[in-house]
CHARMM internal coordinates of N, CA and C (Angstrom, degrees):
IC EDIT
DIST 1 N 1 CA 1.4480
DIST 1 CA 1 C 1.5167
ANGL 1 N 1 CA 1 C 109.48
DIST 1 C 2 N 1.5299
ANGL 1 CA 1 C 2 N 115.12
DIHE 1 N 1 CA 1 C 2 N 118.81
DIST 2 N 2 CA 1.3675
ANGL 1 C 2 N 2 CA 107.10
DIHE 1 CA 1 C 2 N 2 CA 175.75
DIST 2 CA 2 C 1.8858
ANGL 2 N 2 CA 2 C 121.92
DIHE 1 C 2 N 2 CA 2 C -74.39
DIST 2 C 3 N 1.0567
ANGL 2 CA 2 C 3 N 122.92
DIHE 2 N 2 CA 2 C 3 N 154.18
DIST 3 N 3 CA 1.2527
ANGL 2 C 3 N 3 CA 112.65
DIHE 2 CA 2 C 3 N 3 CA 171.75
DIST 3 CA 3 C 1.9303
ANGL 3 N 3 CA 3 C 92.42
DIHE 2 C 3 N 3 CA 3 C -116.18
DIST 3 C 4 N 1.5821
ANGL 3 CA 3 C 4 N 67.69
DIHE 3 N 3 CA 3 C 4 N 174.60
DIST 4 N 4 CA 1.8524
ANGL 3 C 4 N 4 CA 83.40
DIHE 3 CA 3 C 4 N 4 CA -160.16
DIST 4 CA 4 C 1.6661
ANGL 4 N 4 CA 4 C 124.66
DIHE 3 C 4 N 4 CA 4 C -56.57
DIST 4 C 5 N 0.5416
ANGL 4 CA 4 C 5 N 123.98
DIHE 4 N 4 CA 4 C 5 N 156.21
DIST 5 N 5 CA 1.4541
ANGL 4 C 5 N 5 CA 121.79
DIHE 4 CA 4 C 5 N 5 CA -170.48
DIST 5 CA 5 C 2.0649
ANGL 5 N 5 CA 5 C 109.56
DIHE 4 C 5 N 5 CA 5 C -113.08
DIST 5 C 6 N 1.4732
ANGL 5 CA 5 C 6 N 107.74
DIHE 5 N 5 CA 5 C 6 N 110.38
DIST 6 N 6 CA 1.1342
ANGL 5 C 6 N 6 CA 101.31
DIHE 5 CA 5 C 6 N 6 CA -161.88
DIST 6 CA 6 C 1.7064
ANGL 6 N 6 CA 6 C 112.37
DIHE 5 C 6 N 6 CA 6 C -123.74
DIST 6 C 7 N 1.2148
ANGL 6 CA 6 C 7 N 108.81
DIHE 6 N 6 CA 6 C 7 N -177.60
DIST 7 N 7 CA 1.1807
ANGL 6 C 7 N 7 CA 129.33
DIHE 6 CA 6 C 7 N 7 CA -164.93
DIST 7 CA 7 C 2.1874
ANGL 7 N 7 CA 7 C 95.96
DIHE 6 C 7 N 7 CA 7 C -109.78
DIST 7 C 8 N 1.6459
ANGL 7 CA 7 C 8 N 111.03
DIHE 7 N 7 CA 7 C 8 N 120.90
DIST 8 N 8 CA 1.2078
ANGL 7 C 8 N 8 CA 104.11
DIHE 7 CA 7 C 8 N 8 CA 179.67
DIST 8 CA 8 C 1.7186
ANGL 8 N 8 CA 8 C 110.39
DIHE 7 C 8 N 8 CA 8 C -124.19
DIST 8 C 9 N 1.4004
ANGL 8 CA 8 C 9 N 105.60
DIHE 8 N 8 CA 8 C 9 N 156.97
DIST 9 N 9 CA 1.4888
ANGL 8 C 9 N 9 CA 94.68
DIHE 8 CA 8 C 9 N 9 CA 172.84
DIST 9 CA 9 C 1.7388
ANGL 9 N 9 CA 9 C 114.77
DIHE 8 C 9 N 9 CA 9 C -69.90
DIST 9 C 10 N 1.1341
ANGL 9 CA 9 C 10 N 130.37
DIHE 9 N 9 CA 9 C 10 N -124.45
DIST 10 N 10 CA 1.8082
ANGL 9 C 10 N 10 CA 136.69
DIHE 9 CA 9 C 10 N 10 CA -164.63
DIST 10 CA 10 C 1.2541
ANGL 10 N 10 CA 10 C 74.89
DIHE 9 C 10 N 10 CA 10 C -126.95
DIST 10 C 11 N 1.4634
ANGL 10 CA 10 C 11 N 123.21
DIHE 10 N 10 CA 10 C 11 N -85.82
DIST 11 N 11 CA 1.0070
ANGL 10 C 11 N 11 CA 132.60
DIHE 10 CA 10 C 11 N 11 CA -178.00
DIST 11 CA 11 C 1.9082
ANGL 11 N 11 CA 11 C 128.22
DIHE 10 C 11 N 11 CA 11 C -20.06
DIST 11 C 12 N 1.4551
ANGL 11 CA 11 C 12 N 98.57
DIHE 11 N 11 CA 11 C 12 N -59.57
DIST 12 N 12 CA 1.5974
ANGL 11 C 12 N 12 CA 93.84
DIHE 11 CA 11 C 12 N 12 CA 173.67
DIST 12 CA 12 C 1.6897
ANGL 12 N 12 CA 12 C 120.84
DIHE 11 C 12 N 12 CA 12 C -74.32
DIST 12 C 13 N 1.8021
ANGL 12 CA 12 C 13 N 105.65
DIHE 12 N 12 CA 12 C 13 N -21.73
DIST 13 N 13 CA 1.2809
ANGL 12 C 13 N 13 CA 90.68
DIHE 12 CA 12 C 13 N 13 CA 160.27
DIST 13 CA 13 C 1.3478
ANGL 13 N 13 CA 13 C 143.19
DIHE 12 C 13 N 13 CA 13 C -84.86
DIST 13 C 14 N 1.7324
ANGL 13 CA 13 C 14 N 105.61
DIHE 13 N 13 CA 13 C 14 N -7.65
DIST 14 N 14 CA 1.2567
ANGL 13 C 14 N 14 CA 107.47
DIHE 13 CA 13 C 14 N 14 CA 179.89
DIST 14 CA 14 C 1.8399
ANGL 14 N 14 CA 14 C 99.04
DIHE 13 C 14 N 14 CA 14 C -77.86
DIST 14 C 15 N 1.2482
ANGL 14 CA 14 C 15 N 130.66
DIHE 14 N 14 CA 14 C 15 N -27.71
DIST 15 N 15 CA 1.4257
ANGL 14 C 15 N 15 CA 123.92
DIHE 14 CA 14 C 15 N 15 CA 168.90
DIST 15 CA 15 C 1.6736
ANGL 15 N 15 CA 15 C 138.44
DIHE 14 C 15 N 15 CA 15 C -56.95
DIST 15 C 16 N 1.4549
ANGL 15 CA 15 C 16 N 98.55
DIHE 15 N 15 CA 15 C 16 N -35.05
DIST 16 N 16 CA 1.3868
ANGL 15 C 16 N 16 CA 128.50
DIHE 15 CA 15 C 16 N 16 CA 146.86
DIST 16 CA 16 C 1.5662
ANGL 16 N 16 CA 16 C 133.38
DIHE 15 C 16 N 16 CA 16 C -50.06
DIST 16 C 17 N 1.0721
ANGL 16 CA 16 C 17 N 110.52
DIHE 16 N 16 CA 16 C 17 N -40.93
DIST 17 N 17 CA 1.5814
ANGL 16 C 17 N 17 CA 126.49
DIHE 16 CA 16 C 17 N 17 CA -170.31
DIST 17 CA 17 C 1.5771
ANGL 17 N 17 CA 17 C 124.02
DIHE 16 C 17 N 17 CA 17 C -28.52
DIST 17 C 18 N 1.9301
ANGL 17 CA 17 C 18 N 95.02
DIHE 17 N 17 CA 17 C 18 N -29.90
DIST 18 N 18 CA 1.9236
ANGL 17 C 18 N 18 CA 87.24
DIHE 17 CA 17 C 18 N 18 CA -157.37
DIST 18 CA 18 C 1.5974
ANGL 18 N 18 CA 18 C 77.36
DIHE 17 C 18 N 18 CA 18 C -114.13
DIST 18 C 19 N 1.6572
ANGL 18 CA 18 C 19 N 126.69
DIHE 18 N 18 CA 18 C 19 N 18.45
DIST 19 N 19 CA 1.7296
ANGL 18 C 19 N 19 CA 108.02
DIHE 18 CA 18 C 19 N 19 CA 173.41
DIST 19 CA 19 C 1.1023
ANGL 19 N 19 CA 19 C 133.09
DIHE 18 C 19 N 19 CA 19 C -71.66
DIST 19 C 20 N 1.2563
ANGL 19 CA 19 C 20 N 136.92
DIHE 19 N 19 CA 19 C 20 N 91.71
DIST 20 N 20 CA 1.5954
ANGL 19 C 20 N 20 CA 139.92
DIHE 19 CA 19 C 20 N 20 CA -175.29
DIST 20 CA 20 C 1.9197
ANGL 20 N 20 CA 20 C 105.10
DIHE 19 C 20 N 20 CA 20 C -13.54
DIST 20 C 21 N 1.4488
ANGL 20 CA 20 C 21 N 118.33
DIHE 20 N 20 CA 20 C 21 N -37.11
DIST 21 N 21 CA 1.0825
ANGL 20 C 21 N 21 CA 103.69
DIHE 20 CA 20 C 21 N 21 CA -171.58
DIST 21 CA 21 C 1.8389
ANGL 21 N 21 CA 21 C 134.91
DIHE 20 C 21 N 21 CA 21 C -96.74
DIST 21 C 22 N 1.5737
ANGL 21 CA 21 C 22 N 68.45
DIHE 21 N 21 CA 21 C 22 N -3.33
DIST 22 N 22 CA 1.6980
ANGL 21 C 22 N 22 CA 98.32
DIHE 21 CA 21 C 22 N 22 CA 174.10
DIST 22 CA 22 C 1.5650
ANGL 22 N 22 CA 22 C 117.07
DIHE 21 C 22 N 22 CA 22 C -62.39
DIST 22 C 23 N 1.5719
ANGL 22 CA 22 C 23 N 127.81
DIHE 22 N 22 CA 22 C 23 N 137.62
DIST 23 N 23 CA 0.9473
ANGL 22 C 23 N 23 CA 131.40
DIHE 22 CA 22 C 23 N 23 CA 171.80
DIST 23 CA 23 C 1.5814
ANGL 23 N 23 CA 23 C 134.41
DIHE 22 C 23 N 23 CA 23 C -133.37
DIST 23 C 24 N 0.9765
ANGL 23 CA 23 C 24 N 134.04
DIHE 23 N 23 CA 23 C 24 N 88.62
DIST 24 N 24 CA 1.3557
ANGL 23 C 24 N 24 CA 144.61
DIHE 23 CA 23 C 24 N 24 CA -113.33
DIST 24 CA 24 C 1.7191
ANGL 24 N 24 CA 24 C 86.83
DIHE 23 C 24 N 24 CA 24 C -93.40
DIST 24 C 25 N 1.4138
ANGL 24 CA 24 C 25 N 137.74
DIHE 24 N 24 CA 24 C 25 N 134.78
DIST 25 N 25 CA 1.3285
ANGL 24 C 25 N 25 CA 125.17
DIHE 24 CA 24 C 25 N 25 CA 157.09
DIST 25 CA 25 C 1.5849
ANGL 25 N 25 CA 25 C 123.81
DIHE 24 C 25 N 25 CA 25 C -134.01
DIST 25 C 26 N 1.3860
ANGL 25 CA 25 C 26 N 107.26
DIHE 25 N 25 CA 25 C 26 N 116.81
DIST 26 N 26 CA 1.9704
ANGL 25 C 26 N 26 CA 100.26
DIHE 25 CA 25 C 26 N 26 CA -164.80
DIST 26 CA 26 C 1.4956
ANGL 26 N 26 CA 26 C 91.11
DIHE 25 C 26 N 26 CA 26 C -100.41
DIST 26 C 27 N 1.3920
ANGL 26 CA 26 C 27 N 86.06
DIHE 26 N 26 CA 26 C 27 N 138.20
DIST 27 N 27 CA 1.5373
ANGL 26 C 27 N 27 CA 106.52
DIHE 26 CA 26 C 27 N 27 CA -163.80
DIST 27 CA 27 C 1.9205
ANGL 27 N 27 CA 27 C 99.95
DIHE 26 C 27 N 27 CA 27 C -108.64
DIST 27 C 28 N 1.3798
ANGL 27 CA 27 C 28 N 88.99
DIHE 27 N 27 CA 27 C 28 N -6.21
DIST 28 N 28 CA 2.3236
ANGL 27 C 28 N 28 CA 100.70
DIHE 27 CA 27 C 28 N 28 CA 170.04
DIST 28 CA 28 C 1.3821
ANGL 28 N 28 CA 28 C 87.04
DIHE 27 C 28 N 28 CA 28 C -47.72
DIST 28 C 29 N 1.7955
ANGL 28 CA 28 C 29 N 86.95
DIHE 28 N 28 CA 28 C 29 N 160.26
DIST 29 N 29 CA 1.5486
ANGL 28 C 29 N 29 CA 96.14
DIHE 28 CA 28 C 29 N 29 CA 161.71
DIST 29 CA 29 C 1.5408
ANGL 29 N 29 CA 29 C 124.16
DIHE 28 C 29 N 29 CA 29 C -77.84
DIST 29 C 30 N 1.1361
ANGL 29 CA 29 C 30 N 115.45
DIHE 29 N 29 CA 29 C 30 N 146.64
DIST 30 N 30 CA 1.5020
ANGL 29 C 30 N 30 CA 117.61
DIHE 29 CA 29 C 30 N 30 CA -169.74
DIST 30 CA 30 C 1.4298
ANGL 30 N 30 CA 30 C 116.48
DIHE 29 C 30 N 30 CA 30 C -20.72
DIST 30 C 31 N 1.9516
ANGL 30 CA 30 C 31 N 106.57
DIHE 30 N 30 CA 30 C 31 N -56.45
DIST 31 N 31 CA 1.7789
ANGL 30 C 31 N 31 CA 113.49
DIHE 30 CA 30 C 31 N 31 CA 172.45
DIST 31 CA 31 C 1.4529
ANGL 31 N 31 CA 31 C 114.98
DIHE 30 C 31 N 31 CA 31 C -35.66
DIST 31 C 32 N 1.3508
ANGL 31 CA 31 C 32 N 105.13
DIHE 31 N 31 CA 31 C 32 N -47.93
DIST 32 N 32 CA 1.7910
ANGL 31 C 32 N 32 CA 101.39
DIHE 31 CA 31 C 32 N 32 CA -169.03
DIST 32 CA 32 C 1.1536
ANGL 32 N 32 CA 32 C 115.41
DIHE 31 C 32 N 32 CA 32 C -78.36
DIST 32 C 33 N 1.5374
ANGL 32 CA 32 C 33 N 123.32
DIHE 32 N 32 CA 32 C 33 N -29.61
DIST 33 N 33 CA 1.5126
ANGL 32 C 33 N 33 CA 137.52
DIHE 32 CA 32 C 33 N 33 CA 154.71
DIST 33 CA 33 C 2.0941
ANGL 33 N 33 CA 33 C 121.88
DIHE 32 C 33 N 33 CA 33 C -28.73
DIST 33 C 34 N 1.5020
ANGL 33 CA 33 C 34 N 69.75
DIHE 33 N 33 CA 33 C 34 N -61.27
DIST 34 N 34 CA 1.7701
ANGL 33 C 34 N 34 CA 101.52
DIHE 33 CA 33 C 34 N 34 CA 174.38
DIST 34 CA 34 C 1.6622
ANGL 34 N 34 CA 34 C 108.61
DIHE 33 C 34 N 34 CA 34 C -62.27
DIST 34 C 35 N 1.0420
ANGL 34 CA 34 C 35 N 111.76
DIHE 34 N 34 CA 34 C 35 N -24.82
DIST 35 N 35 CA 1.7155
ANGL 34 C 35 N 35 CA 115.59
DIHE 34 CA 34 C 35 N 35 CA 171.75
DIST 35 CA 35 C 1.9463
ANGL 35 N 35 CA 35 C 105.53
DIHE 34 C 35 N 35 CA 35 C 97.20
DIST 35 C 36 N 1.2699
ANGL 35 CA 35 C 36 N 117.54
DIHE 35 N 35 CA 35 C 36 N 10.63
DIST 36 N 36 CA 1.5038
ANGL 35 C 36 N 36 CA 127.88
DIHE 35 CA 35 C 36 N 36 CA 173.14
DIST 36 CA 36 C 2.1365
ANGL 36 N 36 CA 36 C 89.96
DIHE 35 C 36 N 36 CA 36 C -75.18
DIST 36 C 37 N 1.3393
ANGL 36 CA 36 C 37 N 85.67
DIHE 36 N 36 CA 36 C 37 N 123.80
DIST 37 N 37 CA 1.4887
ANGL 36 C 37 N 37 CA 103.67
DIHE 36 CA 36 C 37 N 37 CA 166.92
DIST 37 CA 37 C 1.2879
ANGL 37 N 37 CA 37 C 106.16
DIHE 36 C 37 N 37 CA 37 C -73.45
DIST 37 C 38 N 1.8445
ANGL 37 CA 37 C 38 N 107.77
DIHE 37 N 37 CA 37 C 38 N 131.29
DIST 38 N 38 CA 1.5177
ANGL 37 C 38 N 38 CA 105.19
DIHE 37 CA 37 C 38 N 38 CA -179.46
DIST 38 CA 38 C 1.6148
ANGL 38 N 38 CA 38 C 114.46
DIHE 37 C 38 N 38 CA 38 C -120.40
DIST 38 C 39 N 1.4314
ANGL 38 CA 38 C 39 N 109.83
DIHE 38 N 38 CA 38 C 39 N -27.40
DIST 39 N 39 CA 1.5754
ANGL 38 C 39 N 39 CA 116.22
DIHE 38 CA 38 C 39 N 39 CA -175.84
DIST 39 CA 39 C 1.9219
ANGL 39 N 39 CA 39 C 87.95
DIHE 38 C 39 N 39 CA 39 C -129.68
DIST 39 C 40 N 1.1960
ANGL 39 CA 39 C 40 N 132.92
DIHE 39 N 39 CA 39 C 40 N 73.53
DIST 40 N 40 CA 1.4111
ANGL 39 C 40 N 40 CA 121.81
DIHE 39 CA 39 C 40 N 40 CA 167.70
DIST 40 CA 40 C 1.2423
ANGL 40 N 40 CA 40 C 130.91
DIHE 39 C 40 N 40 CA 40 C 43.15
DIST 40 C 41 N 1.7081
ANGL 40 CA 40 C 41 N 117.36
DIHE 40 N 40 CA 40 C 41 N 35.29
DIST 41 N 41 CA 1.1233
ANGL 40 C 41 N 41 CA 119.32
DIHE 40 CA 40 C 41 N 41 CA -169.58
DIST 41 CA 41 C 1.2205
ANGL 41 N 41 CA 41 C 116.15
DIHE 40 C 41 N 41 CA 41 C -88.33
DIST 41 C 42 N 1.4486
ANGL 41 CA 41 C 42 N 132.04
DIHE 41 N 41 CA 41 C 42 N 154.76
DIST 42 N 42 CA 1.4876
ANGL 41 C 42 N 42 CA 134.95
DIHE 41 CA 41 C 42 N 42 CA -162.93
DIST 42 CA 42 C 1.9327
ANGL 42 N 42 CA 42 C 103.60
DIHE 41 C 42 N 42 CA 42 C -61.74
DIST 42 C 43 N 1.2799
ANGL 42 CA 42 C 43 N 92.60
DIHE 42 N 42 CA 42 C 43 N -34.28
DIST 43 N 43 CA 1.7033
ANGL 42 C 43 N 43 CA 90.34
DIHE 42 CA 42 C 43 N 43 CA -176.91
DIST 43 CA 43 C 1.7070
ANGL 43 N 43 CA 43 C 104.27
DIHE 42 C 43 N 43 CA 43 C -159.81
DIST 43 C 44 N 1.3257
ANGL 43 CA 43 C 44 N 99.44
DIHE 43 N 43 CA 43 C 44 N 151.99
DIST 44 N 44 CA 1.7214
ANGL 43 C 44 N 44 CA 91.72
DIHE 43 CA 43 C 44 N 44 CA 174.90
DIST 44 CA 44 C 1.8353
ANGL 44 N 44 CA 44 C 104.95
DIHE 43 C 44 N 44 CA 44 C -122.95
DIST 44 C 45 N 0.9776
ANGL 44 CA 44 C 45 N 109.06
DIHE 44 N 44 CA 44 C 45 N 171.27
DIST 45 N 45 CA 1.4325
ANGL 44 C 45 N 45 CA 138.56
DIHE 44 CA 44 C 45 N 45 CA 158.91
DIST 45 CA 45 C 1.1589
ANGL 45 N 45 CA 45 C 96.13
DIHE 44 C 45 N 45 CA 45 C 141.11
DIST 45 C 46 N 1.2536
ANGL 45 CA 45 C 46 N 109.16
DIHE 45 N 45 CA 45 C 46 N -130.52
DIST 46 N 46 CA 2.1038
ANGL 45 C 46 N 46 CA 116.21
DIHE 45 CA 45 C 46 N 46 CA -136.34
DIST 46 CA 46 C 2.1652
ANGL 46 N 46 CA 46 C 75.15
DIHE 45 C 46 N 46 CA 46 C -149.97
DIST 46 C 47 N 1.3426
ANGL 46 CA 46 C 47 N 86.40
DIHE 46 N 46 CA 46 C 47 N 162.73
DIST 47 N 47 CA 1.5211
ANGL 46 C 47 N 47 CA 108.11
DIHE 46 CA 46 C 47 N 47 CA 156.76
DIST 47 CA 47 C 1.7179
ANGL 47 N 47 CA 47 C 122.38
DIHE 46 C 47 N 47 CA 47 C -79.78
DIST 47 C 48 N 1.0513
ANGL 47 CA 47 C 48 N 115.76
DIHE 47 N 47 CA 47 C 48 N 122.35
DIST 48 N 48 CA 1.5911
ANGL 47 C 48 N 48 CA 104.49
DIHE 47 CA 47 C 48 N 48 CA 174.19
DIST 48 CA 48 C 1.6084
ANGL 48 N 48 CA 48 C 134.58
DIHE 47 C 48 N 48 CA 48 C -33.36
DIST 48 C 49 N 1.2673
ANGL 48 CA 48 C 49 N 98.57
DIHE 48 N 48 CA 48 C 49 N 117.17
DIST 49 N 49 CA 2.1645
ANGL 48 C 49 N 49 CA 96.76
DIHE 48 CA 48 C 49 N 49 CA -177.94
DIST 49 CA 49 C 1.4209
ANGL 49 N 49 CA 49 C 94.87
DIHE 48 C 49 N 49 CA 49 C 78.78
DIST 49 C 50 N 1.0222
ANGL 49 CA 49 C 50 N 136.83
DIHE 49 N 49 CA 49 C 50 N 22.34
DIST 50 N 50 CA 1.6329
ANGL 49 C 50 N 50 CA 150.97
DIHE 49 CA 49 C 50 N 50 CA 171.99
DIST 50 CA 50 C 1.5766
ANGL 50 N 50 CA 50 C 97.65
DIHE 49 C 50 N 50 CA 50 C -75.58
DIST 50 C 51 N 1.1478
ANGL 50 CA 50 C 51 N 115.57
DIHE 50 N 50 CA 50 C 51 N 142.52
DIST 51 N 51 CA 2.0073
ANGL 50 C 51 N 51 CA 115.05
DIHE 50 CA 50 C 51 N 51 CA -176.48
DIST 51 CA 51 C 1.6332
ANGL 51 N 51 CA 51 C 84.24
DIHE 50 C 51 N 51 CA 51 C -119.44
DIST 51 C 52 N 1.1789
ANGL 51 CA 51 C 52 N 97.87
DIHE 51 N 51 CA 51 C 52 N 152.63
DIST 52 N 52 CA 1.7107
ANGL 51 C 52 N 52 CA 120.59
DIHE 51 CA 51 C 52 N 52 CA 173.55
DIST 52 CA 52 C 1.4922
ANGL 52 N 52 CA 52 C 111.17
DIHE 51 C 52 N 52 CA 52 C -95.63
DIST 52 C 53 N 1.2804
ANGL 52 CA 52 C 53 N 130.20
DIHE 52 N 52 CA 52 C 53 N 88.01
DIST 53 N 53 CA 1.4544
ANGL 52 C 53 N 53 CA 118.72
DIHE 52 CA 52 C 53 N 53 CA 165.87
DIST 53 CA 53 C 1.3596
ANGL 53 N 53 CA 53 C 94.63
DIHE 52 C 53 N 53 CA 53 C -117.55
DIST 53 C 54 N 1.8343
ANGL 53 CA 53 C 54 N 122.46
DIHE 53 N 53 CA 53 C 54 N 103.45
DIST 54 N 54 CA 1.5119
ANGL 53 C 54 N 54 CA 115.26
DIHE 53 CA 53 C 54 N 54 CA 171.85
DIST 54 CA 54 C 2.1348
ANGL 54 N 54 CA 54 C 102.41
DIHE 53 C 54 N 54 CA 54 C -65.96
DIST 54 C 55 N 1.2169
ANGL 54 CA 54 C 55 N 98.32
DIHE 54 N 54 CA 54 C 55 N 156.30
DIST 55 N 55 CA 1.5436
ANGL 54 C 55 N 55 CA 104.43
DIHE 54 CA 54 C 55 N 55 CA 164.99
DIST 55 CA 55 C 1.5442
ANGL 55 N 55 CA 55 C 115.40
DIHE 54 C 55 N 55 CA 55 C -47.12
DIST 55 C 56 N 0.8919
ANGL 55 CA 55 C 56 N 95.20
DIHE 55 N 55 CA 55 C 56 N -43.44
DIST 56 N 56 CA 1.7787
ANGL 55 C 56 N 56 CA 92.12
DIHE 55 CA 55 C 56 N 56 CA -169.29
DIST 56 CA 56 C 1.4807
ANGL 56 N 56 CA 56 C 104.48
DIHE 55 C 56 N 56 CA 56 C -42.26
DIST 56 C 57 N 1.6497
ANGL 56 CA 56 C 57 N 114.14
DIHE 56 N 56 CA 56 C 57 N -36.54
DIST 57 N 57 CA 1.7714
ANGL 56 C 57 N 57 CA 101.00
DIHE 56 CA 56 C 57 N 57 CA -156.25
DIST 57 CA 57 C 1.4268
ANGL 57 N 57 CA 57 C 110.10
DIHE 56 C 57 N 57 CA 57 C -107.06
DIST 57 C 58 N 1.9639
ANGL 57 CA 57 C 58 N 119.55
DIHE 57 N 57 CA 57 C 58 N 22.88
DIST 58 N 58 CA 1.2820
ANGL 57 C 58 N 58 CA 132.07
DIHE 57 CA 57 C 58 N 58 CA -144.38
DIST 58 CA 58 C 2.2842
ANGL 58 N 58 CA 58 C 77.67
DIHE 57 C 58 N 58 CA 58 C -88.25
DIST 58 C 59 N 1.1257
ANGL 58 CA 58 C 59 N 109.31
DIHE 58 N 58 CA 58 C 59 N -15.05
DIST 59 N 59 CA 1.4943
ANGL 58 C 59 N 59 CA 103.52
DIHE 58 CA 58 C 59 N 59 CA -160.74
DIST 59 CA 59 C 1.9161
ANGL 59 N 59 CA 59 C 89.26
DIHE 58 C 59 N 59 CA 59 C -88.18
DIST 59 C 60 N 1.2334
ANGL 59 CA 59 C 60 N 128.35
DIHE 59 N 59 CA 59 C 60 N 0.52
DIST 60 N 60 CA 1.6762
ANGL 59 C 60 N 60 CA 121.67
DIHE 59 CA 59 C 60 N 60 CA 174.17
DIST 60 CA 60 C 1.5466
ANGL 60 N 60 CA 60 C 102.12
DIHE 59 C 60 N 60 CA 60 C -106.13
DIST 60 C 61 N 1.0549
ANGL 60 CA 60 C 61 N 122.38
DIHE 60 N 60 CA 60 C 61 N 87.04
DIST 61 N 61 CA 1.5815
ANGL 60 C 61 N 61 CA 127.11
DIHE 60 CA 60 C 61 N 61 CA 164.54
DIST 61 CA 61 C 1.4612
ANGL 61 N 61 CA 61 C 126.67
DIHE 60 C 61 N 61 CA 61 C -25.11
DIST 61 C 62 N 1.4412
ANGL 61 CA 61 C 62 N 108.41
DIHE 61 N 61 CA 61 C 62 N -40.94
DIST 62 N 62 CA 1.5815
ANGL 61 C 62 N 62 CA 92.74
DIHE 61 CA 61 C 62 N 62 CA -169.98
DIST 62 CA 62 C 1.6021
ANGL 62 N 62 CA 62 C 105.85
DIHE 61 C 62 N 62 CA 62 C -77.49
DIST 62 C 63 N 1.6197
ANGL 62 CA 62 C 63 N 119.28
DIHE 62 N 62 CA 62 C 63 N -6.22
DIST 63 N 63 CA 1.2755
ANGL 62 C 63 N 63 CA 123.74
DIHE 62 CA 62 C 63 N 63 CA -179.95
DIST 63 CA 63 C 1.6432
ANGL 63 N 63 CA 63 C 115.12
DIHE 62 C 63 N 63 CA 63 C -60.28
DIST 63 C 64 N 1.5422
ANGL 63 CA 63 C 64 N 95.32
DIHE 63 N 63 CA 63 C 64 N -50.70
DIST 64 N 64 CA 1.3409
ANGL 63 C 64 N 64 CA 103.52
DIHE 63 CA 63 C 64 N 64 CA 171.04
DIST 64 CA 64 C 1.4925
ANGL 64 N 64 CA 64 C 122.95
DIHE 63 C 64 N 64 CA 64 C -70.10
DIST 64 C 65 N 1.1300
ANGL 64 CA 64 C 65 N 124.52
DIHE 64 N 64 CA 64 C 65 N 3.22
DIST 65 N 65 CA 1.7582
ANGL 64 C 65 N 65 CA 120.63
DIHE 64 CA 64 C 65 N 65 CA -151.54
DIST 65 CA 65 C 1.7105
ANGL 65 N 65 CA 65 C 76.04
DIHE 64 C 65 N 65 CA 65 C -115.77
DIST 65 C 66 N 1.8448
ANGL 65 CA 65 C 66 N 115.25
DIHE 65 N 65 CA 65 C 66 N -55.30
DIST 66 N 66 CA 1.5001
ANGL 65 C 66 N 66 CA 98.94
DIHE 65 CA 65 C 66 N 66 CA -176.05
DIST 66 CA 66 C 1.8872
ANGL 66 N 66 CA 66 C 125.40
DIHE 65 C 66 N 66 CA 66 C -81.61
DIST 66 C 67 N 1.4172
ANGL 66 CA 66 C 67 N 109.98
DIHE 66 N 66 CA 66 C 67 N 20.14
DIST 67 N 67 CA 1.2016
ANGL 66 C 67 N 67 CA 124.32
DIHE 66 CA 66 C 67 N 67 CA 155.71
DIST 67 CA 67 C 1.8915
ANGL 67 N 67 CA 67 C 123.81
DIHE 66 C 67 N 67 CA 67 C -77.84
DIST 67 C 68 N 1.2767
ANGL 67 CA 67 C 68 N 79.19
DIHE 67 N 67 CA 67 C 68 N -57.48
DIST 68 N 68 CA 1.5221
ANGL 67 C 68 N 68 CA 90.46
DIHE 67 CA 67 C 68 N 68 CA -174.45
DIST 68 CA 68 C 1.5180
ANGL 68 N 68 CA 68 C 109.15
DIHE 67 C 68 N 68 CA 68 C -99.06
DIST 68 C 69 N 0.9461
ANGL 68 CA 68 C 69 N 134.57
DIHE 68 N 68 CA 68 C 69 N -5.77
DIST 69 N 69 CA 1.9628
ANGL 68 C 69 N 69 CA 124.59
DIHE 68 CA 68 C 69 N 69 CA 149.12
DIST 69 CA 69 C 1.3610
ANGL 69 N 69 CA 69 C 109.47
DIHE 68 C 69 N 69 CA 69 C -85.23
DIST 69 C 70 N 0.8732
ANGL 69 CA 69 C 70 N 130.88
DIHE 69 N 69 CA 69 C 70 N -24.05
DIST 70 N 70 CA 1.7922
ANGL 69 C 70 N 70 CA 123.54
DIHE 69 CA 69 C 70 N 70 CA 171.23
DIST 70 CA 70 C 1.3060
ANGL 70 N 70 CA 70 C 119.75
DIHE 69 C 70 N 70 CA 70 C -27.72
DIST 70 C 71 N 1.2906
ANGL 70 CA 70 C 71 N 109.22
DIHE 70 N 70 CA 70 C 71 N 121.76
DIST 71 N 71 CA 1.7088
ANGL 70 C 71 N 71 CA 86.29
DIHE 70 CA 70 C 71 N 71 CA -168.46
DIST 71 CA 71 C 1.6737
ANGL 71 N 71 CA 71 C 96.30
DIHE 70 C 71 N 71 CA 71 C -126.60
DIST 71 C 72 N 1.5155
ANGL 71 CA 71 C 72 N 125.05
DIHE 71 N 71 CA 71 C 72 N 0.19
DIST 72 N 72 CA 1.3426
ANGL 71 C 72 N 72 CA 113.53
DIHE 71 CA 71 C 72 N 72 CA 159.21
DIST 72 CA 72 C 1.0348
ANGL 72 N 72 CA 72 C 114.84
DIHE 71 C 72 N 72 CA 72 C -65.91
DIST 72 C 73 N 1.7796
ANGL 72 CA 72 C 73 N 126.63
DIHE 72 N 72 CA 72 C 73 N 166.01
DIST 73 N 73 CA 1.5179
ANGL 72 C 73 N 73 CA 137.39
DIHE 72 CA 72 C 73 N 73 CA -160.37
DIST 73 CA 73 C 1.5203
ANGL 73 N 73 CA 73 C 92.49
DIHE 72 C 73 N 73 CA 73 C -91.35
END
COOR INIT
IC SEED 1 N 1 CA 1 C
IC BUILD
């Protein structure tokens, strides 16, 4: 059963961070993911255990299905 897939402030995710059930998904483009500065940002990469699905590829399903059923760490 999936549960919902949501939208968080900084704040509620930095409180969240160490929850086994939590699943972090950056939807940046891969570069900014990858930690390549794209608009002058103080620092780039991703959050740790963070999955890369940029928006662009949210319209190919099995992308999303083998993101979020993955069940290795």
């Amino acid at each position: 059963m999936f549960k919902p897939i949501i939208d968080v402030s900084t704040n509620k995710l930095l409180a969240n961070l160490g929850e086994p059930d939590v699943k972090i998904i950056d939807i940046r483009p891969v570069d900014s993911y990858n930690g390549w500065q794209m608009q002058s940002e103080p620092r780039g990469g991703h959050i740790p255990k963070a999955k890369s699905l940029p928006a662009k590829w949210l319209k190919y399903l099995e992308w999303i299905e083998m993101i979020l059923h993955r069940t290795r760490p």
